[in-house]
VEXVEX-356047 format. One record per residue (C-alpha): x, z negated, y negated. Coordinates in nm, 3 decimals, padded with zeros to 5 digits. Each point is the difference from the previous one (the first is absolute). Layout:
BEGIN
node X->X | Z->Z | Y->Y $
...
***
This chain:
BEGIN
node X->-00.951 | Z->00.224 | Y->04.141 $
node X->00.220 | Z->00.161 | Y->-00.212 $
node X->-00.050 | Z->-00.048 | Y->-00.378 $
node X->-00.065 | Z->00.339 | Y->-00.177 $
node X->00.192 | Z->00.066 | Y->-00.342 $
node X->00.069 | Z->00.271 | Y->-00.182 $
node X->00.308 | Z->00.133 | Y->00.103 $
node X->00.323 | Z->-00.089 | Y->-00.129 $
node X->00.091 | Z->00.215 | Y->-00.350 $
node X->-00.369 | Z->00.004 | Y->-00.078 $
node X->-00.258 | Z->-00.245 | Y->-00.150 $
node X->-00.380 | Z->00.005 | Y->-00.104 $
node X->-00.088 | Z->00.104 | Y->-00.357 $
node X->-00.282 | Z->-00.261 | Y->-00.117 $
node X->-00.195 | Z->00.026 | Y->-00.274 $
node X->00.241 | Z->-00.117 | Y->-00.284 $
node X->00.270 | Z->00.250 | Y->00.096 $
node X->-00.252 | Z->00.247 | Y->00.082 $
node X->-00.126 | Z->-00.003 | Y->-00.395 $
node X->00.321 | Z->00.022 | Y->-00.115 $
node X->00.042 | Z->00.320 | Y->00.235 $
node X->-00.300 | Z->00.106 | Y->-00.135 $
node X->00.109 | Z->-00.055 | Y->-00.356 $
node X->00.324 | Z->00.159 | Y->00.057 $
node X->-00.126 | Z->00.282 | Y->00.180 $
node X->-00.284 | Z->00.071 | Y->-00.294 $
node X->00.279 | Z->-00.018 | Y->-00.255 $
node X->00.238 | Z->00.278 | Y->00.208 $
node X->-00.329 | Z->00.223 | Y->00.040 $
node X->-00.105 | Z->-00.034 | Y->-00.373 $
node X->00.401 | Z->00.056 | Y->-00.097 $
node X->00.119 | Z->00.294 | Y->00.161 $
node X->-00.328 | Z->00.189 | Y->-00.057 $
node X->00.045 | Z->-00.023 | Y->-00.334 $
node X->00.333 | Z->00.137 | Y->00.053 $
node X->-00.126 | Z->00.326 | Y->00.183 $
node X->00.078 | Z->-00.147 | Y->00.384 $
node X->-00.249 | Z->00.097 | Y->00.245 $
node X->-00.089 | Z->-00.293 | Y->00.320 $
node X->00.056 | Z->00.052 | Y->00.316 $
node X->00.050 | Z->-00.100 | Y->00.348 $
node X->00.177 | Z->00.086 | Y->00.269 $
node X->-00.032 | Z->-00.118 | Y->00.363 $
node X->00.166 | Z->-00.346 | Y->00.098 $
node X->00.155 | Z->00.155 | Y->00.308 $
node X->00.231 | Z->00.307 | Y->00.010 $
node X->00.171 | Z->00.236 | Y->00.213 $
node X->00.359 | Z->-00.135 | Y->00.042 $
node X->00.164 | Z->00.271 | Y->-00.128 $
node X->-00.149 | Z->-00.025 | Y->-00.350 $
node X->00.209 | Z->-00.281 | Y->-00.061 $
node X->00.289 | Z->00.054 | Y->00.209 $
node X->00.066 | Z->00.331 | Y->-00.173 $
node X->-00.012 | Z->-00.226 | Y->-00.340 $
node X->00.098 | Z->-00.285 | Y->00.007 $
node X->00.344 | Z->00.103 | Y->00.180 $
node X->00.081 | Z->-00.147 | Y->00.374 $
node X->00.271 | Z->-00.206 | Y->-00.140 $
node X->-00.219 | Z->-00.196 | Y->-00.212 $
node X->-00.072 | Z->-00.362 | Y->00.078 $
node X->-00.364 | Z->00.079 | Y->-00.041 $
node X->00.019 | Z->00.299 | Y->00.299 $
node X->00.243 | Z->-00.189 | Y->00.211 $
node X->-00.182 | Z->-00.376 | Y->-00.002 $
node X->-00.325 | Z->-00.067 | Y->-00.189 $
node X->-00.251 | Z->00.314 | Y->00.093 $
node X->-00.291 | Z->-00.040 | Y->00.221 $
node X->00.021 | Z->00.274 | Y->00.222 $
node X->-00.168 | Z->00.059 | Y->00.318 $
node X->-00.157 | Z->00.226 | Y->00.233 $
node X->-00.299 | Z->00.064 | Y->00.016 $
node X->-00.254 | Z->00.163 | Y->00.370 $
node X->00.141 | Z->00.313 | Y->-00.113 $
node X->00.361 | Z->-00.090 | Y->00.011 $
node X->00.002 | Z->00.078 | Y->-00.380 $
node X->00.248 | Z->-00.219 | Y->-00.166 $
node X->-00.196 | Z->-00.153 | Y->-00.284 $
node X->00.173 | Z->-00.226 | Y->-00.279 $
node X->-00.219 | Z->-00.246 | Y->-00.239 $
node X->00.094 | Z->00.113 | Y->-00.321 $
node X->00.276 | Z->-00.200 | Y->-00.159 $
node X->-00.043 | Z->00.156 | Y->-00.385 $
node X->-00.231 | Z->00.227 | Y->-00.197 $
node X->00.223 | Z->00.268 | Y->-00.096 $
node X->00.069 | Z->00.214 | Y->00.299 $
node X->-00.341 | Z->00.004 | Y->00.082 $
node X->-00.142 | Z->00.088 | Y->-00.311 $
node X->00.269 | Z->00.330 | Y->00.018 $
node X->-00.133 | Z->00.029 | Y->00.341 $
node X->-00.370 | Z->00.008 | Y->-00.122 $
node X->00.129 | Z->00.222 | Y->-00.293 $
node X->00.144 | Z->00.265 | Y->00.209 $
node X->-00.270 | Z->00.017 | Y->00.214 $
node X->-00.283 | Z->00.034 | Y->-00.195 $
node X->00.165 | Z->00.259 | Y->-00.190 $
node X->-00.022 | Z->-00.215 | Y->-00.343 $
node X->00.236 | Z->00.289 | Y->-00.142 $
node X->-00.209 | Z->00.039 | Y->-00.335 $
node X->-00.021 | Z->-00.088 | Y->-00.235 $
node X->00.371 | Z->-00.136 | Y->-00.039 $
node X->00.114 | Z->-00.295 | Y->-00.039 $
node X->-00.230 | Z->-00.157 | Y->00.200 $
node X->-00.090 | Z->-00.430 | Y->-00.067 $
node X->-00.094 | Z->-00.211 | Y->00.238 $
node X->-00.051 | Z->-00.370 | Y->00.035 $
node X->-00.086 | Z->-00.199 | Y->00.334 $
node X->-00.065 | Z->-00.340 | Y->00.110 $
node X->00.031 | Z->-00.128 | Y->00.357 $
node X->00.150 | Z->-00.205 | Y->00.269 $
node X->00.381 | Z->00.052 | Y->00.135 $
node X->00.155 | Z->-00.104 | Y->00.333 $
node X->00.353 | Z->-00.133 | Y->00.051 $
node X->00.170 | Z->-00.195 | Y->00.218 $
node X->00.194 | Z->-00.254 | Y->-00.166 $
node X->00.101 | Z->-00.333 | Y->00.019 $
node X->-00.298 | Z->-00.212 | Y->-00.214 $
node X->00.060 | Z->-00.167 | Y->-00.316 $
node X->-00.137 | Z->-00.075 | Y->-00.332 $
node X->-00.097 | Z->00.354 | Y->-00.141 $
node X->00.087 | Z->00.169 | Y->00.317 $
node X->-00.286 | Z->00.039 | Y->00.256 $
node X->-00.039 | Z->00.281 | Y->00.292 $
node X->-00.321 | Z->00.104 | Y->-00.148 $
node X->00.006 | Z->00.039 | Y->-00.339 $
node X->-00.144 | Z->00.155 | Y->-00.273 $
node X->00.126 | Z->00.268 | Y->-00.231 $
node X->-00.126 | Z->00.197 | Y->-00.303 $
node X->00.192 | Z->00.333 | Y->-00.084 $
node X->-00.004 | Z->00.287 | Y->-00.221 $
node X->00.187 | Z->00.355 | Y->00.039 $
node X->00.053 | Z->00.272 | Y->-00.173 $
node X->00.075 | Z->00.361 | Y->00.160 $
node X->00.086 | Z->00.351 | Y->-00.170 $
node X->00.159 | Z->-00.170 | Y->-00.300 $
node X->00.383 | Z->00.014 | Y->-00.042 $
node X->00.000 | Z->-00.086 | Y->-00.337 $
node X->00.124 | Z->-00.381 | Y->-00.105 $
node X->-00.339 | Z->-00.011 | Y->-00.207 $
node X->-00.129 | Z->-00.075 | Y->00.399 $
node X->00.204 | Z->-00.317 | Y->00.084 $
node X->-00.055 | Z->-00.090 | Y->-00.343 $
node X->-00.351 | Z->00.014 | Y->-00.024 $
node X->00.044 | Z->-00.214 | Y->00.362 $
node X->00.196 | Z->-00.259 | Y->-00.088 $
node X->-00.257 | Z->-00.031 | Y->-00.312 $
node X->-00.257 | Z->-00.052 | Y->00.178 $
node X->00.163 | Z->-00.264 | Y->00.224 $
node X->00.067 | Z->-00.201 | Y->-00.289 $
node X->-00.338 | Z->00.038 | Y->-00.128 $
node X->-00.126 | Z->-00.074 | Y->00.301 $
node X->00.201 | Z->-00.324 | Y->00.051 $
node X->-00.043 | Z->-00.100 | Y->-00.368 $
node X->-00.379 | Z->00.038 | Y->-00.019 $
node X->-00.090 | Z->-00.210 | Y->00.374 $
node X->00.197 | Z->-00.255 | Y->-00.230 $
node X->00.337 | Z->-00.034 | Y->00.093 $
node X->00.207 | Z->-00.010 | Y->-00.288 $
node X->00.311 | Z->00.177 | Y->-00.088 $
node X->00.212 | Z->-00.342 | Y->00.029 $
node X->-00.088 | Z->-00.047 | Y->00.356 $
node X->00.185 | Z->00.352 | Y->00.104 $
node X->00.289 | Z->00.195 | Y->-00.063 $
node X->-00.009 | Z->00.427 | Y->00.083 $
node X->00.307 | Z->00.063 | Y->00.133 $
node X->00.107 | Z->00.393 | Y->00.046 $
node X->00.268 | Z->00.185 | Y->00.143 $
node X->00.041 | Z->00.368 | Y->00.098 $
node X->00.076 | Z->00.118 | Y->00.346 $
node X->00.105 | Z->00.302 | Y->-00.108 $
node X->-00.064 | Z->00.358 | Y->00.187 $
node X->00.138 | Z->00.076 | Y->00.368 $
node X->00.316 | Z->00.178 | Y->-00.157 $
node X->00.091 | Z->-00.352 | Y->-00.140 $
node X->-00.144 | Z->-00.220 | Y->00.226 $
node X->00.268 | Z->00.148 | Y->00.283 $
node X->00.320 | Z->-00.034 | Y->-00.215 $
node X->-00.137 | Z->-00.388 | Y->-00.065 $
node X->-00.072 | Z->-00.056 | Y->00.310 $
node X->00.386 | Z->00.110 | Y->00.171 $
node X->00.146 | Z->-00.197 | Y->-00.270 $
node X->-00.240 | Z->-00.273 | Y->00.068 $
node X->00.068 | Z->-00.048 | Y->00.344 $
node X->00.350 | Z->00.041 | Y->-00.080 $
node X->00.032 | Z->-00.331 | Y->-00.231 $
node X->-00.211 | Z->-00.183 | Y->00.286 $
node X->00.217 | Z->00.102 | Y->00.291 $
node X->00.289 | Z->-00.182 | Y->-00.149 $
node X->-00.227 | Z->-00.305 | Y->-00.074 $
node X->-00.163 | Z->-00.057 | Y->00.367 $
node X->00.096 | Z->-00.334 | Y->00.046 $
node X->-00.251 | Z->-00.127 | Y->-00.300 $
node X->-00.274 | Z->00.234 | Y->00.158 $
node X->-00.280 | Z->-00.172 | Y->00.168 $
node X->-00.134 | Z->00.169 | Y->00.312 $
node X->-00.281 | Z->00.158 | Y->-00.135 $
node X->00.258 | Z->00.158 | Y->-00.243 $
node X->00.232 | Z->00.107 | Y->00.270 $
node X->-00.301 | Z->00.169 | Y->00.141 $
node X->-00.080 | Z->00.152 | Y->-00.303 $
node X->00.319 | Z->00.123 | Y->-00.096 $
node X->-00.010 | Z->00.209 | Y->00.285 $
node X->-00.347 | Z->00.165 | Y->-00.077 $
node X->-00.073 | Z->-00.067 | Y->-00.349 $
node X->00.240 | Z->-00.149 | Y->-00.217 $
node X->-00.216 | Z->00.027 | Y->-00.296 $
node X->-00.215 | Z->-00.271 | Y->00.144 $
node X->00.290 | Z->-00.244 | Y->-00.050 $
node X->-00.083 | Z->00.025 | Y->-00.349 $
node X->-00.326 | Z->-00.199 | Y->00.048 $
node X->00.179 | Z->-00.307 | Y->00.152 $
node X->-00.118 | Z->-00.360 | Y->00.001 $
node X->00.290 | Z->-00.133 | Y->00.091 $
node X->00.198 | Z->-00.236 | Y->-00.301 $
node X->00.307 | Z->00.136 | Y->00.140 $
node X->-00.046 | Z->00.346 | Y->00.030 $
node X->-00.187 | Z->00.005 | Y->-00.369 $
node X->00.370 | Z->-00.135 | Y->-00.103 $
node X->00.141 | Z->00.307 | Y->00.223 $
node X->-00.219 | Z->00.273 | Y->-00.193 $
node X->00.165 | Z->-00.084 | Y->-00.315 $
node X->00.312 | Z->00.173 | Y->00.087 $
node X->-00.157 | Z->00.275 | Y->00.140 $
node X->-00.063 | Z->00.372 | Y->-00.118 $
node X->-00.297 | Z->00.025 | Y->-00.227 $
node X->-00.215 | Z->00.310 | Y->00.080 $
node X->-00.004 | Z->00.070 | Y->-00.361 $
node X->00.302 | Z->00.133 | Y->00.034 $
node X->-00.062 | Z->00.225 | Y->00.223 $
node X->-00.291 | Z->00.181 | Y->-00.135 $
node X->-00.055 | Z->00.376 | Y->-00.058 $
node X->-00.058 | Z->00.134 | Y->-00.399 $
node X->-00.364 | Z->00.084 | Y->00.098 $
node X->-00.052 | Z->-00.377 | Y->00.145 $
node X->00.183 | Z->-00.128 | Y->-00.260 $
node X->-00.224 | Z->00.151 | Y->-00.227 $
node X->-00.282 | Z->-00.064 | Y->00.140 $
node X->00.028 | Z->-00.365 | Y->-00.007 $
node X->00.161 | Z->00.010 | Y->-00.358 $
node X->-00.365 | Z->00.092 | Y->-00.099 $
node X->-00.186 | Z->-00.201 | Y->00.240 $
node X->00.160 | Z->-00.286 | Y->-00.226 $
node X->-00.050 | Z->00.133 | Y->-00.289 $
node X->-00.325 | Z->00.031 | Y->00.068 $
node X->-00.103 | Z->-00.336 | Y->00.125 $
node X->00.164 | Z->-00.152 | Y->-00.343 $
node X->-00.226 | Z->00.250 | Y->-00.212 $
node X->-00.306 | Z->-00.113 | Y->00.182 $
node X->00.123 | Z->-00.364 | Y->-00.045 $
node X->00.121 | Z->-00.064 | Y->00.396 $
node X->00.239 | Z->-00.231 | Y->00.007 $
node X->00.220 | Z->00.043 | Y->00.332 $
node X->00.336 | Z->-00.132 | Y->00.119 $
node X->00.217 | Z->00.225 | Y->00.158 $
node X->00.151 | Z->-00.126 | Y->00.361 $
node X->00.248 | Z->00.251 | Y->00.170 $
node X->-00.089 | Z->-00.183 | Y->00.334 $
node X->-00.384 | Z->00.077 | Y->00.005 $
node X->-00.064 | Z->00.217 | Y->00.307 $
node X->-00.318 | Z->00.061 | Y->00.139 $
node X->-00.097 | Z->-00.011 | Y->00.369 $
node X->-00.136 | Z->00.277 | Y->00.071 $
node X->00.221 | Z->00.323 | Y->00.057 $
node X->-00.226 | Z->00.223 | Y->-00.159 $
node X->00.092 | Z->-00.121 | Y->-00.392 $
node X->00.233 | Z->00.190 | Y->-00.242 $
node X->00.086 | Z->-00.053 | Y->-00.361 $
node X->-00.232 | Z->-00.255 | Y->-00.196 $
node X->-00.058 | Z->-00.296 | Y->00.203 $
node X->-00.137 | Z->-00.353 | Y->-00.144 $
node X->-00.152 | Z->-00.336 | Y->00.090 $
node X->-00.184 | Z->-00.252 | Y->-00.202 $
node X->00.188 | Z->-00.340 | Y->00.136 $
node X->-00.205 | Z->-00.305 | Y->-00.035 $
node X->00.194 | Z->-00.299 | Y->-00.152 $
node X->-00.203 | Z->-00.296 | Y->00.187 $
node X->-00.107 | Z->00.111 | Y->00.328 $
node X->00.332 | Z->-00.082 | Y->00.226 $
node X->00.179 | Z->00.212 | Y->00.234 $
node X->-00.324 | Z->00.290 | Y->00.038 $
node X->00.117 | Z->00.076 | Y->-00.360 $
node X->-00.103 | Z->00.380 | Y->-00.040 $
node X->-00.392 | Z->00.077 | Y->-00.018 $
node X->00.042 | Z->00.326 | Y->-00.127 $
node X->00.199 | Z->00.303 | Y->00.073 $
node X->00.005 | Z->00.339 | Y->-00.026 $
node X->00.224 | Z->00.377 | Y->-00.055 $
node X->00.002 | Z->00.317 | Y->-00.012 $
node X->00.010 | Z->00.209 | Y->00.369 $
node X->00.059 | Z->00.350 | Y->-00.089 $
node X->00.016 | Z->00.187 | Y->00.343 $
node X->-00.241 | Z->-00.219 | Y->00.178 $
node X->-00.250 | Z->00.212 | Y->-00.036 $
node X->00.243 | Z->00.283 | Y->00.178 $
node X->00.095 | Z->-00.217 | Y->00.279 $
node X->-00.294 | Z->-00.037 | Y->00.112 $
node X->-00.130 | Z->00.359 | Y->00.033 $
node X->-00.139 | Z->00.090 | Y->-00.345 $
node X->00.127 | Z->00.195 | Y->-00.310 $
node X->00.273 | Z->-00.135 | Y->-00.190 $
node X->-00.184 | Z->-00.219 | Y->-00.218 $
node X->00.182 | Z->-00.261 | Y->-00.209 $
node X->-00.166 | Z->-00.389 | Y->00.001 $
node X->00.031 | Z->-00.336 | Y->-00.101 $
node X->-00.219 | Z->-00.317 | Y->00.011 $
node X->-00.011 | Z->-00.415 | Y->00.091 $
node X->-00.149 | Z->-00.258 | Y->00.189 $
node X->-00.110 | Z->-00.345 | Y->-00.059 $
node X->00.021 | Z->-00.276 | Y->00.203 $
node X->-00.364 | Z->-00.176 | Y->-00.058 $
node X->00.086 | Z->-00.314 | Y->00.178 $
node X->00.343 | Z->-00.031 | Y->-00.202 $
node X->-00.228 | Z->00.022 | Y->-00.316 $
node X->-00.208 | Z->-00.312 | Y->00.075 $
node X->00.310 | Z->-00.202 | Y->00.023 $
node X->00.090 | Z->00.121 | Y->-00.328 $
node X->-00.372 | Z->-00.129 | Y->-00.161 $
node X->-00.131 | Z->-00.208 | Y->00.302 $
node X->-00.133 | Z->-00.276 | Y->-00.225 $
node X->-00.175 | Z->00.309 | Y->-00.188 $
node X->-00.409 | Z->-00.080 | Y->-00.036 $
node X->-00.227 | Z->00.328 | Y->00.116 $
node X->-00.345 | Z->-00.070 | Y->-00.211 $
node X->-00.262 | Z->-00.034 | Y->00.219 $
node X->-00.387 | Z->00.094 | Y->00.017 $
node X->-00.265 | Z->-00.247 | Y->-00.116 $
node X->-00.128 | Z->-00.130 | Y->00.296 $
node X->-00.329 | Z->00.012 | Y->00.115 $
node X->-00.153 | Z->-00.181 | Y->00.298 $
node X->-00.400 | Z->00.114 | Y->00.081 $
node X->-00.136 | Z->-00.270 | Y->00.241 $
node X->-00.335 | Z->00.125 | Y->00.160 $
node X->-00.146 | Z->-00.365 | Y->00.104 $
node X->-00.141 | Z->00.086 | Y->00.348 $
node X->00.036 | Z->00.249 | Y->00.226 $
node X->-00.358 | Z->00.161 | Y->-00.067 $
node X->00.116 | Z->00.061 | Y->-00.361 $
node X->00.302 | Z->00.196 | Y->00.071 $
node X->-00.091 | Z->00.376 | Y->00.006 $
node X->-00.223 | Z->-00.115 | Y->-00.304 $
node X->00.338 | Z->-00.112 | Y->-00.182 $
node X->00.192 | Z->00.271 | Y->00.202 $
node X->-00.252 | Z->00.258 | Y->-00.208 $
node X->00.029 | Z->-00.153 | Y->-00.337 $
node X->00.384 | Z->-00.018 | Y->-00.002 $
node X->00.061 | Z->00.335 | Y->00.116 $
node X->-00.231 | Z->00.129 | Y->-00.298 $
node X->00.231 | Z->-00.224 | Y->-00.226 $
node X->00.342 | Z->00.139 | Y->00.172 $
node X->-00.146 | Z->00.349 | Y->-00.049 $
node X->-00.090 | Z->-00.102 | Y->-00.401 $
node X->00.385 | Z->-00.134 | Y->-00.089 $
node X->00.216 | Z->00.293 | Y->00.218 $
node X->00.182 | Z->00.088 | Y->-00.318 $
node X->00.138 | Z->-00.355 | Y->-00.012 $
node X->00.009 | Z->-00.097 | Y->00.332 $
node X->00.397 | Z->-00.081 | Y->-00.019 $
node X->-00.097 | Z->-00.309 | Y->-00.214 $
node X->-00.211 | Z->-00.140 | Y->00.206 $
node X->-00.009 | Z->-00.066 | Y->00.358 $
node X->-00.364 | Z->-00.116 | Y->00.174 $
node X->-00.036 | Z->-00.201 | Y->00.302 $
node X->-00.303 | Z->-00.006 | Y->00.194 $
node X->-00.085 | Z->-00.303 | Y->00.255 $
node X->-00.254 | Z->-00.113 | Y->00.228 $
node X->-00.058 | Z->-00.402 | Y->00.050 $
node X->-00.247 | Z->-00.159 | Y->00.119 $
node X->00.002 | Z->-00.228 | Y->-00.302 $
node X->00.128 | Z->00.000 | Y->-00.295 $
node X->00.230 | Z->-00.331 | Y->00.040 $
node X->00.244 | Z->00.238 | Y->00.239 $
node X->-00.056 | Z->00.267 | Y->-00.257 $
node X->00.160 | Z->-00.166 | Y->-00.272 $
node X->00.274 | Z->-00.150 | Y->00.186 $
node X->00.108 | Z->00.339 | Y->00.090 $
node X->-00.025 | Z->00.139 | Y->-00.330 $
node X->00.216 | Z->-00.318 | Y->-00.083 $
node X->00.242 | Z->00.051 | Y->00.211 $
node X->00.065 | Z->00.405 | Y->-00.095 $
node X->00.009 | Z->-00.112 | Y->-00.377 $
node X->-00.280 | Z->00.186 | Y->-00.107 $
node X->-00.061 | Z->-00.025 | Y->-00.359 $
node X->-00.393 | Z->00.026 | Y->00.052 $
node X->-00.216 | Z->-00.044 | Y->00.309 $
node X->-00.333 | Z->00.229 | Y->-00.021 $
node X->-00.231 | Z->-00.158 | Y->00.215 $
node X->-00.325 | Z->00.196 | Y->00.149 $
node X->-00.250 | Z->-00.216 | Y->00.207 $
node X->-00.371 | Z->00.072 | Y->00.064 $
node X->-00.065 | Z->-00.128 | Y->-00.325 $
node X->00.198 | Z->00.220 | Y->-00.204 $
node X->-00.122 | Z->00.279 | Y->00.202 $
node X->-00.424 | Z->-00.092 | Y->-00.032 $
node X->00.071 | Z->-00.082 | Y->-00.449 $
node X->00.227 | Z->00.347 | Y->00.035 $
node X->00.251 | Z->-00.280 | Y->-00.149 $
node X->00.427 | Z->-00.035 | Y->00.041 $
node X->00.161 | Z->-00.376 | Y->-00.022 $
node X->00.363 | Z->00.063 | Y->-00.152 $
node X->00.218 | Z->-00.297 | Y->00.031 $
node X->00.293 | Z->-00.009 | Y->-00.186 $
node X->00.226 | Z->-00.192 | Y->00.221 $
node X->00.283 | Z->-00.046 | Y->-00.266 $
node X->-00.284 | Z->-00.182 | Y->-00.245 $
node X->-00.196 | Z->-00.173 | Y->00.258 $
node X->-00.289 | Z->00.154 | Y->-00.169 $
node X->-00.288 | Z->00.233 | Y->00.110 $
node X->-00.312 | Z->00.205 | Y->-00.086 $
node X->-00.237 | Z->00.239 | Y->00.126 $
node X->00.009 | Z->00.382 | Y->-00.108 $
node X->-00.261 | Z->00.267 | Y->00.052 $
node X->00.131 | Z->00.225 | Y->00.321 $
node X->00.006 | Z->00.326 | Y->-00.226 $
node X->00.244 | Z->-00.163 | Y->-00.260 $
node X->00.258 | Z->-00.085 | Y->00.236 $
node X->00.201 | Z->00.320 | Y->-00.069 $
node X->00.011 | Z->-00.103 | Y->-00.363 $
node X->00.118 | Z->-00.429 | Y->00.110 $
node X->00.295 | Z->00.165 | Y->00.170 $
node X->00.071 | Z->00.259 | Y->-00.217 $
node X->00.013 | Z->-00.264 | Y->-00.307 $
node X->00.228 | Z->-00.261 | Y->00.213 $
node X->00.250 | Z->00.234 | Y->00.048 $
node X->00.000 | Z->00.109 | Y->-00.363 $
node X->00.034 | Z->-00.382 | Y->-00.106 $
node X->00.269 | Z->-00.036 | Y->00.244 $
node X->00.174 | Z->00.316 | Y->-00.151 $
***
């Protein structure tokens, strides 16, 4: 029989991983609503187009890594690669015109087909934020901001990352690059890998982003885009630095940084990791002025980023998430459980407005021997047991399983034992 496993590019999220998650995602939510950004949530699975009109057909993401399919209706449906597109899509469609700028922030799952390795899985998650109506720098500024506050206060500290930024400049200046680009590279084929020769014919730009030692040596002869920008773009990412050293950002600028995606123009930036390997970037993000345009709507400027969760545990995966005390209820005998079943849920009804600091676990045995062992083995810091006894003298046995010690406690003051343990413990 064949064994079943996930499949290949994706993996089980057990309950360590899943409180970090948890932690992570708690920490984004309580962030960028402090910032003004509205959550939402778009649908995992999209019409095709929504990304092909993006993301650009010459892009490695369109040409190799989507999940697309058809589906009984022949539609052509793609699993959604990144958060941005759809969240223009979603934008556009429910007419979020006003007020302007809009924020938004989003967590959620992404799809793409890529060859696994450490930081790279084909399911992965992904927490973004965009802004849209806003052509001002303040925007990207206020992004970028809250990237870094983000990443700072989940506790990864400024010496574990670098921001590197670059600007991409506006069509106009892109173009001129671009010719003069694939000029330098035509007369350097020979120390072009195939991907490169590929690319030079559909994208040259993408060269930029090269892993390859030798081509990295290549780039350093190369034009620099800087040099091709207009006044306006010029200017605009004069102030974009001006402003991140006023807020106290410190960035590195890097004339090769490119981004992906063919939407982006002027400010682009990533926050590079300096101890995770090869996966090096877990945060990226631009401006896209025209998106909005290209796919249907009004001409609405917009910028945002994405962050790679799974490339953020690597950074902190030693990282402790405090846990709940633990509480195991053992109802001794199975003609005593709805009994205990009743008195717990009037407990768990009592302590709602701290229920995140405690967590209470409610088993049947039919003796208390097995009881124990469980609560044992789940490291429980107390067991509470409930027998017929307890239940006839309206009496609790607490059992501190830490101290070895124990003592009985009327039923009605239970609410008040678990209320002071966690204070103690606080």
């Amino acid at each position: 029989m064949k064994k079943l496993q996930p499949i290949r590019g994706t993996k089980d999220i057990l309950e360590e991983e899943y409180g970090k998650l948890l932690f992570l995602s708690s920490t984004w939510y309580s962030i960028t609503s402090s910032y003004g950004f509205n959550m939402v949530e778009t649908p995992i699975m999209e019409d095709s187009e929504v990304f092909k009109k993006t993301l650009g057909l010459n892009s490695d993401i369109i040409k190799k890594e989507t999940y697309t399919f058809k589906d009984r209706s022949n539609n052509e449906i793609t699993l959604r690669p990144e958060g941005t597109a759809p969240i223009v899509r979603s934008f556009i469609n429910n007419k979020l015109h006003y007020p302007l700028p809009q924020k938004f922030s989003y967590i959620g799952p992404m799809f793409r087909y890529d060859r696994p390795q450490k930081g790279r899985l084909r399911q992965f998650s992904q927490f973004g934020a965009e802004i849209i109506g806003d052509k001002d720098i303040s925007a990207d500024l206020e992004l970028i901001h809250l990237a870094k506050h983000f990443v700072n206060d989940v506790g990864i500290h400024d010496r574990l990352f670098k921001i590197h930024v670059n600007s991409l400049g506006d069509e106009a200046s892109r173009k001129k690059y671009v010719l003069e680009l694939k000029n330098f590279f035509e007369g350097h084929k020979k120390s072009l890998t195939v991907e490169s020769l590929d690319r030079l014919e559909k994208n040259p730009l993408r060269i930029l982003d090269t892993k390859n030692t030798e081509e990295k040596k290549l780039l350093v002869k190369a034009p620099k885009l800087k040099d091709f920008l207009s006044n306006e773009s010029s200017d605009i990412f004069e102030e974009f630095k001006k402003g991140c050293e006023q807020l106290e950002i410190p960035i590195i600028l890097d004339d090769n940084l490119v981004r992906g995606l063919d939407y982006y123009n002027n400010i682009c930036y990533e926050f590079i990791s300096t101890n995770i390997g090869a996966q090096d970037t877990f945060l990226a993000g631009g401006r896209y002025d025209g998106l909005v345009k290209n796919m249907g709507g009004p001409d609405y400027p917009g910028c945002g980023f994405a962050i790679g969760v799974e490339r953020v545990n690597l950074i902190w995966p030693t990282r402790s998430i405090p846990k709940p005390e633990y509480y195991v209820v053992i109802a001794v005998g199975k003609e005593n459980k709805i009994e205990a079943m009743k008195i717990i849920n009037k407990i768990r009804k009592k302590i709602k407005p701290i229920f995140q600091l405690i967590s209470i676990d409610l088993i049947c045995k039919d003796n208390l021997s097995k009881g124990l062992r469980y609560a044992s083995e789940k490291k429980a810091g107390y067991a509470i047991i409930i027998g017929q006894e307890e239940i006839l003298n309206k009496e609790i046995t607490v059992k501190d399983l830490k101290k070895r010690k124990q003592k009985k406690i009327k039923t009605q003051n239970l609410d008040n034992f678990i209320l002071d343990t966690i204070q103690v413990k606080s």
